[in-house]
Steps between C-alpha positions, in 0.01 A plus 500: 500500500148537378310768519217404661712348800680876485128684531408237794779547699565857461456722830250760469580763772203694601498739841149460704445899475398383094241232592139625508380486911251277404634150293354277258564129434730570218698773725540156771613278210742751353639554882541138578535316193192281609257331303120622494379209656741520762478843569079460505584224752682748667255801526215215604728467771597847574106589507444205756804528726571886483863413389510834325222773379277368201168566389269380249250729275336284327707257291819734532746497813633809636835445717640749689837618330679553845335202750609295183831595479551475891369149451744400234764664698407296805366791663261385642324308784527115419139306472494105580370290179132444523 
């Protein structure tokens, strides 16, 4: 098996208690596995719909740790597609 399929796939375990209360963009794409583009797609939306806490300071986005985490773990209230 190659390595670099080994790395990709591996598991990283990680308990919420160790992630910072307030995310950045890389914390999102190590969480989900997500592209950048997809996960900017995804904060435009969060900021527009309310789908989970985000904020933006200038060009950097701040994501609530635990309103993101209840959103991944279907948590939360459902939104209808704009």
């Amino acid at each position: 098996m190659p390595i670099a399929y080994y790395l990709y796939t591996e598991v990283k375990k990680m308990d919420a208690k160790d992630l910072p209360l307030i995310l950045t963009t890389e914390h999102l794409q190590e969480l989900s596995g997500l592209s950048m583009p997809t996960i900017y797609k995804l904060l435009e939306k969060a900021e527009r719909t309310g789908m989970f806490p985000v904020r933006r300071a200038g060009a950097k986005w701040l994501i609530s740790r635990d309103g993101f985490l209840a959103w991944l773990n279907g948590e939360l209230e459902k939104h209808p597609e704009e």
